[in-house]
C-alpha positions as CSV (number, residue, x, y, z in Angstrom):
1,X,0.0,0.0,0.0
2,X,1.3,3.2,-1.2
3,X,-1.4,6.0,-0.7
4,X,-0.9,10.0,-1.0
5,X,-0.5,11.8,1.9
6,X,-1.9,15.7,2.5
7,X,-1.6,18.4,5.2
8,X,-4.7,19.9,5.7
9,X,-4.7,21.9,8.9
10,X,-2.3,23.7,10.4
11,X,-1.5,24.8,14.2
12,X,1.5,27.0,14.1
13,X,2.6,29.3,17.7
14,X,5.9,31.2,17.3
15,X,7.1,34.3,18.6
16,X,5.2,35.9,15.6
17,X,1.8,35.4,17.0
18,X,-0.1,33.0,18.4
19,X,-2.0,31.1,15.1
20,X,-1.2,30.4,11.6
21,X,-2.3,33.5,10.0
22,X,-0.8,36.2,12.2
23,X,2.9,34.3,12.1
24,X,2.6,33.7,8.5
25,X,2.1,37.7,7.6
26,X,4.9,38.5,10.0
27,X,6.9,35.9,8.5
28,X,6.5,38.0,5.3
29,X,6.7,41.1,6.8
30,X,10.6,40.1,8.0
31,X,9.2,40.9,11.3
32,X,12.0,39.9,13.9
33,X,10.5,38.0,17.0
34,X,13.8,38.3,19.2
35,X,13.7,40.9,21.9
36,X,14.8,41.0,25.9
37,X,13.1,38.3,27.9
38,X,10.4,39.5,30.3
39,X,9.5,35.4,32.0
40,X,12.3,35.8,33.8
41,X,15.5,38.1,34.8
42,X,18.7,36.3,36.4
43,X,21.6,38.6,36.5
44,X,24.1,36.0,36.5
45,X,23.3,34.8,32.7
46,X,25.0,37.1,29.6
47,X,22.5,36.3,27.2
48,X,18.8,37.6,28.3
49,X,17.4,37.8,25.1
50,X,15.0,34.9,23.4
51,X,12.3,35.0,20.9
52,X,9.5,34.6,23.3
53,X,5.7,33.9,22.4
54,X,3.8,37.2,23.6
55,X,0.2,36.8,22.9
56,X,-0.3,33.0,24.0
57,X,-3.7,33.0,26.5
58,X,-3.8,29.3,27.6
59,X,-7.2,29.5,28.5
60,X,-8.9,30.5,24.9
61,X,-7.5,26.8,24.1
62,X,-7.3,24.7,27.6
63,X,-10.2,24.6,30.7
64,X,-8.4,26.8,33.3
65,X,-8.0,24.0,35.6
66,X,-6.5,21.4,33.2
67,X,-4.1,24.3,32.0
68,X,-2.5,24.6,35.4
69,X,-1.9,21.0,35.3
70,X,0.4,21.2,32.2
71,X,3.6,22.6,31.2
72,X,3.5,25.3,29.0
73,X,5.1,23.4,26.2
74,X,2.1,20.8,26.3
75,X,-0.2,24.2,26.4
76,X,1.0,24.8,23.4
77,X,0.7,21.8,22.0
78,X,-2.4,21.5,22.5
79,X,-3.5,24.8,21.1
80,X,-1.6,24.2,18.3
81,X,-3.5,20.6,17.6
82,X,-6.7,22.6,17.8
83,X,-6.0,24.9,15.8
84,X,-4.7,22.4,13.0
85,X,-7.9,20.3,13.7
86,X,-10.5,23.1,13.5
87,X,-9.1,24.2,10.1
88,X,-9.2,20.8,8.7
89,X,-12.8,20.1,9.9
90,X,-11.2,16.4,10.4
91,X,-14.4,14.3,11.4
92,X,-13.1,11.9,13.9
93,X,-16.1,8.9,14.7
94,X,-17.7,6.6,12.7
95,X,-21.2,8.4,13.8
96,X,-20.1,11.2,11.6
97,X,-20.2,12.2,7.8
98,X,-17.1,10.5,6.5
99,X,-15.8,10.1,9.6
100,X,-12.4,8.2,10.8
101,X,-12.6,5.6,12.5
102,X,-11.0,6.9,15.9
103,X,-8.9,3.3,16.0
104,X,-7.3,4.5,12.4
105,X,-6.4,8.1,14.0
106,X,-2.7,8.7,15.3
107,X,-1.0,11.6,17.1
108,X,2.9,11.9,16.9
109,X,4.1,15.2,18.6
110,X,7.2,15.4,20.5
111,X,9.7,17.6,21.9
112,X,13.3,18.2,22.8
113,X,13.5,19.5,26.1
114,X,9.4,18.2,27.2
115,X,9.0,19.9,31.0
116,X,12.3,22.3,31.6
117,X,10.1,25.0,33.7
118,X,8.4,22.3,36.1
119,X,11.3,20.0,36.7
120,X,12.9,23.9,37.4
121,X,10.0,24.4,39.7
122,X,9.9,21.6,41.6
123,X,13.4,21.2,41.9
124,X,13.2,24.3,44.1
125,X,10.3,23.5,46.2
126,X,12.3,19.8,46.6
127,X,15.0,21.9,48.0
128,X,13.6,24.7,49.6
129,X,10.2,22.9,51.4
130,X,11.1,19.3,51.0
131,X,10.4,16.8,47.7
132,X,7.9,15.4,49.9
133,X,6.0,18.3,49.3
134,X,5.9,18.1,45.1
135,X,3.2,18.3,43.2
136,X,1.3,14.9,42.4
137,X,1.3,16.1,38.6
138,X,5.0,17.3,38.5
139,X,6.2,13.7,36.4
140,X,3.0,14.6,34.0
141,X,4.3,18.0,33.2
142,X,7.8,17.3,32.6
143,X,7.7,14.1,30.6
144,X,7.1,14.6,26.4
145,X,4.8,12.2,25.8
146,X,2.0,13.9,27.3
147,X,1.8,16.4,24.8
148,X,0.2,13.6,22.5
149,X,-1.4,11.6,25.3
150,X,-3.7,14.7,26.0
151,X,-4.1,15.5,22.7
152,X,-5.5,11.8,21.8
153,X,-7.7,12.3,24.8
154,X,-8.8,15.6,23.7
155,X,-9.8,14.4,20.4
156,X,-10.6,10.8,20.8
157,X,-7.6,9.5,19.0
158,X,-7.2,6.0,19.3
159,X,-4.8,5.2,17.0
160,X,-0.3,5.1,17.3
161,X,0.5,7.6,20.4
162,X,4.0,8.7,20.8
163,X,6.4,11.1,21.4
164,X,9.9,11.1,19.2
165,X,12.4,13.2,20.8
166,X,15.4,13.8,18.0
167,X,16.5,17.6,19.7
168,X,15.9,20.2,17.1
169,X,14.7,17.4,14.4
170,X,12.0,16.4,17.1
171,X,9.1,17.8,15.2
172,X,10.4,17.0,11.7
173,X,10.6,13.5,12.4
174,X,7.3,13.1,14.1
175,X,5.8,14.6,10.8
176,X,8.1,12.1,8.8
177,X,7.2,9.2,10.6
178,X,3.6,10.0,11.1
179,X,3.4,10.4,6.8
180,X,5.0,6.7,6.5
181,X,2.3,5.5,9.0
182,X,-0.4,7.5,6.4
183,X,1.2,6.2,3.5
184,X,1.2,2.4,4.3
185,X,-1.7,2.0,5.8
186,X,-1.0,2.2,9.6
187,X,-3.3,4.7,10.2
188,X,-5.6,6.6,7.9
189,X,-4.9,10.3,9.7
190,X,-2.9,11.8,12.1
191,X,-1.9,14.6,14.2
192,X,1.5,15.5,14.2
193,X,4.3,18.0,14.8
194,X,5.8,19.3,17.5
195,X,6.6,21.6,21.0
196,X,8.8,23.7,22.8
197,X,9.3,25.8,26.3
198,X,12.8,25.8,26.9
199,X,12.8,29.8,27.6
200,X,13.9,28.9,31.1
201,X,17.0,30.2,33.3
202,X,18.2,26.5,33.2
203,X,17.8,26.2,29.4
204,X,19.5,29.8,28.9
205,X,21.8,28.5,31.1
206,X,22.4,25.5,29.6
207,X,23.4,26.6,25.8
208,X,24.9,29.8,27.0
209,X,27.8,27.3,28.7
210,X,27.7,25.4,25.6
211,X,28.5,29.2,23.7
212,X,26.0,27.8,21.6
213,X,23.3,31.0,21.6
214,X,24.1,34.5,20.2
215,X,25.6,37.1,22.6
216,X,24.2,40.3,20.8
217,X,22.2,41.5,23.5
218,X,22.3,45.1,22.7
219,X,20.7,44.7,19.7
220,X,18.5,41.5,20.0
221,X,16.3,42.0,17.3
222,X,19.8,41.6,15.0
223,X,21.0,38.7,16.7
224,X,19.1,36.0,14.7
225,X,21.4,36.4,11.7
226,X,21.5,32.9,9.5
227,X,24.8,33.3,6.6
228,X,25.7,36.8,7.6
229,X,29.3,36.5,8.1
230,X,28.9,38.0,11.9
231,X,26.4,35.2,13.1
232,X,27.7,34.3,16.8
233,X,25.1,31.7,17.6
234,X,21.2,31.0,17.3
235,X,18.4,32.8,19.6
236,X,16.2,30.3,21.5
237,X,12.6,30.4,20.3
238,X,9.4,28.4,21.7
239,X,6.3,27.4,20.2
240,X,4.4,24.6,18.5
241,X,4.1,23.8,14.7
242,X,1.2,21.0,14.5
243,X,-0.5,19.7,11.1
244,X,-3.5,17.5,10.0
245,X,-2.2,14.2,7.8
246,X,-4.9,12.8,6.1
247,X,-5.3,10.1,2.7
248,X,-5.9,12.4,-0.5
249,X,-8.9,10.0,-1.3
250,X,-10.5,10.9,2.0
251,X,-9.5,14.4,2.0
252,X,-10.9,14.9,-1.5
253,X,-14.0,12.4,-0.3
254,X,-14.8,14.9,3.1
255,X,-14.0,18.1,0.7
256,X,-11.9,19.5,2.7
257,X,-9.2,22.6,2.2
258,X,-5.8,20.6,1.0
259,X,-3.1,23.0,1.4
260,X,-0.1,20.7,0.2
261,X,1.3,17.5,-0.2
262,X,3.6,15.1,1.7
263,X,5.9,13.3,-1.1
264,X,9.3,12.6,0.3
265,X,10.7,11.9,4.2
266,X,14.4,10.5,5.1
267,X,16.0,10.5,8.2
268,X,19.8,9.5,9.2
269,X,22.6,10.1,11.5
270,X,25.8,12.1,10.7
271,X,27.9,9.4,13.3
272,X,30.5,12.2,13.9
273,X,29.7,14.2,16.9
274,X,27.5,15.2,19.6
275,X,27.2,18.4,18.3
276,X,29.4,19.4,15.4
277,X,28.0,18.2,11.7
278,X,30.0,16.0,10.1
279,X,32.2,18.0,7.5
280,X,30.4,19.3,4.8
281,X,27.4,18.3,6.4
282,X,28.1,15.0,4.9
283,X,24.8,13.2,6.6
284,X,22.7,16.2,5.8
285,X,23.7,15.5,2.1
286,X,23.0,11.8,2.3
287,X,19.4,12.4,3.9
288,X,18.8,15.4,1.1
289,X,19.3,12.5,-1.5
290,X,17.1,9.8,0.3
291,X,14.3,12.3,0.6
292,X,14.8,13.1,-3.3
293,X,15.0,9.4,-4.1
294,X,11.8,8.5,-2.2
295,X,9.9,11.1,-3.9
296,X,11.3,10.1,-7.3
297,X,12.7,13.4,-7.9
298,X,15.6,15.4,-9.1
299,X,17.3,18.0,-7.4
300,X,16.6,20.7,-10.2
301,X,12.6,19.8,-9.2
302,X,13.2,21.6,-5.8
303,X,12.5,25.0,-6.2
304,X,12.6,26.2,-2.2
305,X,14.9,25.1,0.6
306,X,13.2,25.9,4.1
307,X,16.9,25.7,5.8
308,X,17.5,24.9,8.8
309,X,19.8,27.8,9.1
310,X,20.8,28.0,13.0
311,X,22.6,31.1,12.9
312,X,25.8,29.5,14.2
313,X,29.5,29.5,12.4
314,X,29.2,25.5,11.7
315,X,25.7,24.8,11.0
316,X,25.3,27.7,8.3
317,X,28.6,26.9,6.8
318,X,28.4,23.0,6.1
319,X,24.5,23.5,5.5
320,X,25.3,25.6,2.3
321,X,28.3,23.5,1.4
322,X,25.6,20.3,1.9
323,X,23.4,21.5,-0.7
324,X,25.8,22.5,-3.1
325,X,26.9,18.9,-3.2
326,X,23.6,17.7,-3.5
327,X,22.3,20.1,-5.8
328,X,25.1,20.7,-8.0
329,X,24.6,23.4,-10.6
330,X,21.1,23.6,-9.5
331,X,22.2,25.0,-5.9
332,X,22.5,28.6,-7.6
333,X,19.0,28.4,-8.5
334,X,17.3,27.2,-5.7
335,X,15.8,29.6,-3.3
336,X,17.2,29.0,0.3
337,X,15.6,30.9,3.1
338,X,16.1,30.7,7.0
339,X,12.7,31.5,8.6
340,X,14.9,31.2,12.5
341,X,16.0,34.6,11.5
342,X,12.7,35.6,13.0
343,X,11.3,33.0,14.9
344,X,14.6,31.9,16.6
345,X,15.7,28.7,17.0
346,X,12.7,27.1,18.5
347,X,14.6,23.5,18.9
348,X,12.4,20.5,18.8
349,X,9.5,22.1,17.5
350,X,11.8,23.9,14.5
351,X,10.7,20.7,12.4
352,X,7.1,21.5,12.7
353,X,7.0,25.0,12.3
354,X,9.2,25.2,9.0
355,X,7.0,22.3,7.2
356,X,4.1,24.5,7.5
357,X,5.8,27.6,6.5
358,X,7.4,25.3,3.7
359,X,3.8,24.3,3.0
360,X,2.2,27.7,2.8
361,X,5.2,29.2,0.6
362,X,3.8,26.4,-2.0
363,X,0.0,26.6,-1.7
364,X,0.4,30.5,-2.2
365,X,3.0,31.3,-4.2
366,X,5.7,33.5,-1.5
367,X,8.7,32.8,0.2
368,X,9.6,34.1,3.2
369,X,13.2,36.0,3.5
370,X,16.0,35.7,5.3
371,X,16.7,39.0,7.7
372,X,19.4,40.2,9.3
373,X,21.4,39.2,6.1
374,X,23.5,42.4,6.1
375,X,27.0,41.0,5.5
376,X,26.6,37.9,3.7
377,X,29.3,35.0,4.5
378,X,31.8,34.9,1.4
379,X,31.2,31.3,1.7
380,X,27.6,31.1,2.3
381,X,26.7,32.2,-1.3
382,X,23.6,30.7,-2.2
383,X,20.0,32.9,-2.8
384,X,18.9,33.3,0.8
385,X,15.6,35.5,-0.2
386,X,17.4,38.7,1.8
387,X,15.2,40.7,3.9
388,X,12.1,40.8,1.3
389,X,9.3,37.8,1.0
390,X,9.3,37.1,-2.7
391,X,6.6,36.0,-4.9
392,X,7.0,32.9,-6.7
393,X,5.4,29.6,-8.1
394,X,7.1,26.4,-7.7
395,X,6.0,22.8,-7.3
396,X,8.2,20.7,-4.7
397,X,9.8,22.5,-1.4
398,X,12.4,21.2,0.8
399,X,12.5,21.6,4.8
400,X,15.8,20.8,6.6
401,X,16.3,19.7,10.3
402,X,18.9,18.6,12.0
403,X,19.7,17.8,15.6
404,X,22.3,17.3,18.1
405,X,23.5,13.9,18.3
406,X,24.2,13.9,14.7
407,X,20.4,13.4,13.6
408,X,18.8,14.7,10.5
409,X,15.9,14.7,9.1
410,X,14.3,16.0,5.4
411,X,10.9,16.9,4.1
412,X,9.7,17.2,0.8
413,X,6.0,19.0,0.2
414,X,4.3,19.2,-3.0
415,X,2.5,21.9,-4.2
416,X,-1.8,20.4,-4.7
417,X,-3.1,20.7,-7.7
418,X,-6.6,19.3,-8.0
């Protein structure tokens, strides 16, 4: 069984806005979502900037009381799955008009980090009044897997229920793997994507020892600078990118809104390093070509790269030298955009939210830019969109994520045409 696989609903939170619409216009609007964060203020970190959702209300998604009962990264899960599900009108229950069978209904949503803030919070109370005095819900906000286990409860999916965790490929993956289970016959839909709440002075803490996060505090709104030759690190971002995977035939059966297709998925490890890519990005090239191959495509069919575009020395570097190997001639031609260059880097639910951007560059016709690109890199050459959204029409799209641990992870989304 080989069956075609759609995205029709999307969930997305960034630092942008809260919902699909209002990140996608700022998106193309070059609207940077970095500035000082305001959860928190510990004078013994250097970096206190983050791209930090503003507008997030909990509550116009989650009953109050449940809400308080979750990390924020599973609120935001959640919201995005609701959102993703109200736009695709999915029917979920024999009892309704072309309905799925909840058994044949799957939700694959992970996360990198999962609970940072409440293992932060109860760590303290553990130490300050005693671990005997923890919350009886502590484990069931920290763990990842409870992103998808309320969602299935939410909206009575019975079907595969899991939680990959692949650092910043988390969310790619889950999409990836979810599209397989679509595609042969595993499950007939699914929900699946990805969240992140790692804004936390342990998780600013933790990549600031690593020197892994940019030090341009003075000008945070600059710091998120993917290929510019004075990129010092990535920003740390938060959010949730969530979508709707559904059979064509029973998308086209239900009419609903099909915004693009899922043709190609590859994932692989680099083998090289905890967090270095391997030179040249030599695994990232290797699971560009799978994802091409199990498409049945050529390079020169790709028309957009959605890069994964960290805003560090290394990953920008090899990631450009990566797709010139795979791309050859072609690579000159290809648009390449970094969309972190607003949102920030938002780790394990990066996967998520660039497939949906990714998707909506192909079902209308725009790419988003790259900002912040003032000085390009001499050896980051390729067409990185600078600063302006640019209208365009192209059929297959390409979204790139890749992880510490040397794991990587390739979309490849088709534009619809009825």
């Amino acid at each position: 069984m080989n069956r075609r696989v759609v995205i029709t609903g999307t969930g997305l939170i960034t630092a942008l806005g809260t919902g699909t619409e209002k990140s996608w216009q700022a998106l193309l609007a070059g609207t940077p979502g970095t500035a000082r964060i305001k959860r928190f203020d510990d004078p013994n970190l250097k970096v206190n900037i983050a791209a930090e959702v503003k507008d997030f209300v909990a509550e116009d998604f989650i009953d109050r009381k449940e809400a308080r009962r979750m990390d924020l990264f599973c609120q935001f899960a959640l919201a995005g799955a609701e959102m993703a599900v109200k736009e695709a009108a999915i029917p979920i229950g024999l009892e309704k008009p072309n309905g799925y069978d909840p058994e044949r209904v799957g939700v694959i949503v992970g996360s990198g980090i999962g609970g940072l803030a409440s293992f932060e919070e109860s760590y303290t109370t553990g130490m300050t009044k005693g671990f005997d005095r923890l919350s009886p819900f502590f484990i069931l906000k920290m763990i990842s897997n409870m992103a998808p286990g309320r969602i299935s409860m939410k909206h009575n999916c019975r079907g595969a229920n899991w939680s990959p965790v692949s650092a910043c490929a988390t969310s790619a993956h889950a999409i990836g793997e979810a599209f397989r289970m679509v595609r042969y016959g595993d499950l007939d839909a699914a929900i699946a994507g990805g969240a992140e709440a790692a804004i936390t002075p342990m998780g600013i803490g933790g990549f600031e020892a690593m020197k892994a996060l940019s030090t341009r505090v003075d000008a945070p709104e600059k710091a998120s600078r993917p290929f510019d030759k004075d990129r010092d690190g990535f920003v740390m971002g938060e959010g949730a990118g969530i979508v709707i995977l559904e059979t064509l035939e029973h998308a086209q059966k239900r009419g609903a809104k099909i915004i693009a297709e899922v043709v190609g998925y590859a994932a692989n490890s680099d083998a090289h390093h905890e967090t270095a890519p391997a030179p040249e990005h030599e695994g990232a090239q290797r699971c560009m070509r799978q994802a091409l191959a199990g498409a049945g495509l050529k390079p020169e069919d790709i028309g957009y790269i959605n890069a994964h575009g960290t805003s560090t020395p290394f990953n920008d570097l090899h990631e450009t030298k990566a797709i010139k190997r795979v791309f050859g001639e072609h690579a000159k031609k290809v648009m390449v955009s970094s969309t972190k260059s607003m949102t920030g880097h938002m780790l394990g639910a990066a996967g998520g939210c660039e497939a949906i951007i990714t998707a909506l560059s192909l079902q209308r016709g725009v790419v988003p830019p790259t900002i912040n690109l003032d000085a390009p890199d001499a050896e980051c050459d390729l067409d990185y969109v600078p600063f302006k959204a640019r209208e365009v029409r192209f059929t297959y799209g390409m979204s790139n994520s890749f992880g510490f641990g040397g794991t990587n992870a390739v979309l490849i989304l088709k534009r619809f045409a009825a």
